[in-house]
C-alpha positions in Angstrom: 21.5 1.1 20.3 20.1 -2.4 19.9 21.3 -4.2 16.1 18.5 -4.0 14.1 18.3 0.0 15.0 21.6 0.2 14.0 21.1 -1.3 10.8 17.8 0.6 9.5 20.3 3.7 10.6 23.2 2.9 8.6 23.6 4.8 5.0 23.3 1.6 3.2 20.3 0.6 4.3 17.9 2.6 1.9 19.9 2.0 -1.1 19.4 -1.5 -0.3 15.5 -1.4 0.5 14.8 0.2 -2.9 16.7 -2.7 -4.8 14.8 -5.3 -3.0 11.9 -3.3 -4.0 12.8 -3.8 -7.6 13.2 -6.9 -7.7 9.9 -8.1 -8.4 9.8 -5.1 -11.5 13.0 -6.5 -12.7 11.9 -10.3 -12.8 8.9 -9.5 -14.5 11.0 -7.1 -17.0 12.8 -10.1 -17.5 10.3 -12.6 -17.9 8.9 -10.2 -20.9 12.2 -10.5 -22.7 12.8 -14.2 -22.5 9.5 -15.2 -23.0 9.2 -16.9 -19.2 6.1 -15.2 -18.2 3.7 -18.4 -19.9 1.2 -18.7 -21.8 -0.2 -15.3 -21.7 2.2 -13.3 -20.6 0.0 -10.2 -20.9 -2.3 -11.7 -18.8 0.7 -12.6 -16.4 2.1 -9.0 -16.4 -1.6 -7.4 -15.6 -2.1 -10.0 -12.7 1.4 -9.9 -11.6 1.6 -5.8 -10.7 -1.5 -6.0 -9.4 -0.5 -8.8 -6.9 2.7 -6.3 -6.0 0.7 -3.1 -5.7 -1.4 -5.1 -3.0 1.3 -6.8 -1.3 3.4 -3.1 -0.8 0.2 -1.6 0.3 0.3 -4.4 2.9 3.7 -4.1 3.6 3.0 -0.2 4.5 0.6 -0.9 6.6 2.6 -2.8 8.6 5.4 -0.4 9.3 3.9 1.1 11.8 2.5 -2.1 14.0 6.1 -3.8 13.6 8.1 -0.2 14.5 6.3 0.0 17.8 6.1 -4.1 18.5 9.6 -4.5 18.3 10.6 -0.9 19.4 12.4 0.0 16.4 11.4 3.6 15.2 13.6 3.7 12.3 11.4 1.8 10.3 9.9 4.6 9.8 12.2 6.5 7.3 11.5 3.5 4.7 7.5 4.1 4.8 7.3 6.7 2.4 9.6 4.4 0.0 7.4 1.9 0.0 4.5 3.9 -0.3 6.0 5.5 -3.7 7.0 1.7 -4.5 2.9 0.7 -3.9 2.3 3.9 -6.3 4.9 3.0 -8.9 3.3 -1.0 -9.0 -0.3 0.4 -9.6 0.9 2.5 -12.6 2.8 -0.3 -13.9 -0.5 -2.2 -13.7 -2.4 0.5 -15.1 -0.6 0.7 -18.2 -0.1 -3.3 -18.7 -3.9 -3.0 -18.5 -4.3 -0.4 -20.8 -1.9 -1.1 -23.4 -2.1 -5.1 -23.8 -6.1 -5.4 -22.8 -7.3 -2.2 -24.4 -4.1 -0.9 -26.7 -4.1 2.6 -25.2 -7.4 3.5 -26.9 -8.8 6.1 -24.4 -12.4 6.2 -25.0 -12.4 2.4 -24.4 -10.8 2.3 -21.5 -13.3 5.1 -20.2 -16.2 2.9 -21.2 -14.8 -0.4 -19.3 -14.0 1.7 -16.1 -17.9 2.5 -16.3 -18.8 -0.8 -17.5 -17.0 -2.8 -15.2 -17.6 -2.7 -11.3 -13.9 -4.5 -10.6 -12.1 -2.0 -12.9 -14.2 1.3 -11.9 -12.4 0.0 -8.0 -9.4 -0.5 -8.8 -9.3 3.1 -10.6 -10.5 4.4 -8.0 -7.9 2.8 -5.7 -5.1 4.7 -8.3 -6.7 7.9 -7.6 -7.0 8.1 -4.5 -3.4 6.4 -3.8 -2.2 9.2 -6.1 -2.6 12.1 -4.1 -0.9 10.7 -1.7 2.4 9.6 -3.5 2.4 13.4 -4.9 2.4 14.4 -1.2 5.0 12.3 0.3 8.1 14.5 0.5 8.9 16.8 3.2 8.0 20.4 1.7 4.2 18.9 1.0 4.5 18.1 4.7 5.3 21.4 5.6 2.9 22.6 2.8 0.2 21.3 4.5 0.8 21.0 8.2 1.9 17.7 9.5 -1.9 16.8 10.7 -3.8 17.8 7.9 -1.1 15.4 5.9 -1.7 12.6 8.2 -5.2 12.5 8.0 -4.4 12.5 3.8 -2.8 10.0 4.1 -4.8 7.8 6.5 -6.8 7.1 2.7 -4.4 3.9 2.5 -6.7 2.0 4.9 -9.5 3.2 2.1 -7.3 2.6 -0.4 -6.3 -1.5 1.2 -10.3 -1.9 1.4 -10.7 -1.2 -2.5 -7.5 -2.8 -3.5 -8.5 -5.9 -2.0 -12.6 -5.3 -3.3 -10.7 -5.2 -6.9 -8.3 -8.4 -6.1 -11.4 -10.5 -5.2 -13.4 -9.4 -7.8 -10.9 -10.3 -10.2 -10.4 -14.0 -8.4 -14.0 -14.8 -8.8 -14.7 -15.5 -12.4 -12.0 -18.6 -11.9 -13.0 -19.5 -8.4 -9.6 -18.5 -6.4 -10.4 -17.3 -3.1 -7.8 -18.9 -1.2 -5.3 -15.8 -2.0 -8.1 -13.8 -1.4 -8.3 -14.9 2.0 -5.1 -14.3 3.0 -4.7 -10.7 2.1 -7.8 -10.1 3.9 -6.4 -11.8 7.1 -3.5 -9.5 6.8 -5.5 -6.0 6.3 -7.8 -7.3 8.5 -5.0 -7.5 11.4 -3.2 -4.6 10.3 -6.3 -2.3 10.2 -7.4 -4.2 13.7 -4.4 -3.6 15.3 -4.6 -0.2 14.6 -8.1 0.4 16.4 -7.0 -1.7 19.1 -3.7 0.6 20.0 -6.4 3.3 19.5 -8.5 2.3 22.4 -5.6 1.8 24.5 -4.5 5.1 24.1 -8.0 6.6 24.9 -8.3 4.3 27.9 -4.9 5.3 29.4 -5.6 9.3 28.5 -9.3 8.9 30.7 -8.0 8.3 34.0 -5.0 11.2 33.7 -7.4 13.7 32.8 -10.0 12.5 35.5 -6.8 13.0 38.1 -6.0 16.6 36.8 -9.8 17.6 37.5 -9.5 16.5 40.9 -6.1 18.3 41.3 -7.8 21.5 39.8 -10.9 21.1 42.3 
């Protein structure tokens, strides 16, 4: 078993994601109390989870690319982790939005969803990543049938498009794109990657099945 296989195996090595995962909550959590988050810290805390619930919805994506690049499948047992951590940023941001923008009052924040194409994305971003952090432990799995789960949760390459549709939108009334940019590079490579394995596979299933008809002739 090559090192890094053996690592991802080992007991610790959960515990240890999920504090790393943290770490960002806990800085920010921080920030709050000491007064290190600048000038407008509400502002800071609204941006700031929203940055992290794109960046984990990133780094899901990329599980999958990186387990079969570098021939590492236990990569795998951390996705739903960080799926539920890409869940737990986007309520975080959620409430910071709804408590120090609109002070929790409902029917306001119901009219500035509707009023506000950047806002009525992201929302919808929440809800659809929500069904799918409800569903990620095994007996949903076995609920639903492993296929008709996968094809749930293939809503995250959905869910990337409108997260980053929100992010830009909300970089454009100050003119910062280069951010912008850069997440797009990465879905863009992580969603491109994806169709291009697809192909593959289809191109190496043609000529099998083309050999078993002639077999069967």
């Amino acid at each position: 078993m090559n090192s890094p296989q053996k690592w991802l195996l080992h007991p610790a090595a959960k515990p240890i994601v999920f504090m790393v995962c943290l770490l960002p909550f806990a800085w920010l959590f921080y920030g709050a109390l000491t007064n290190q988050l600048g000038a407008n810290p509400a502002e800071a805390l609204v941006r700031a989870t929203g940055d992290w619930t794109l960046r984990f919805v990133c780094i899901v994506l990329a599980v999958t690319p990186l387990r079969v690049i570098s021939g590492t499948p236990a990569l795998a047992r951390f996705r739903r982790m960080l799926g539920l951590f890409s869940y737990f940023y986007v309520v975080m941001h959620l409430l910071s939005y709804s408590w120090f923008d609109m002070g929790f009052e409902l029917a306001d924040i119901a009219k500035d969803i509707a009023k506000r194409p950047f806002i009525l994305v992201g929302f919808s971003a929440f809800l659809l990543l929500t069904p799918l952090a409800a569903t990620s432990f095994n007996a949903a799995i076995k609920a639903m049938g492993a296929r008709r789960w996968q094809q749930l949760h293939k809503l995250l390459y959905l869910i990337a498009g409108l997260g980053l549709l929100h992010f830009f939108w909300m970089r454009a009334g100050k003119n910062n794109f280069a951010e912008v940019f850069v997440y797009a590079a990465i879905i863009a490579v992580l969603l491109g990657w994806r169709v291009l394995n697809y192909l593959r596979k289809k191109r190496l299933q043609r000529p099998s099945v083309g050999r078993e008809q002639l077999l069967n002739k």
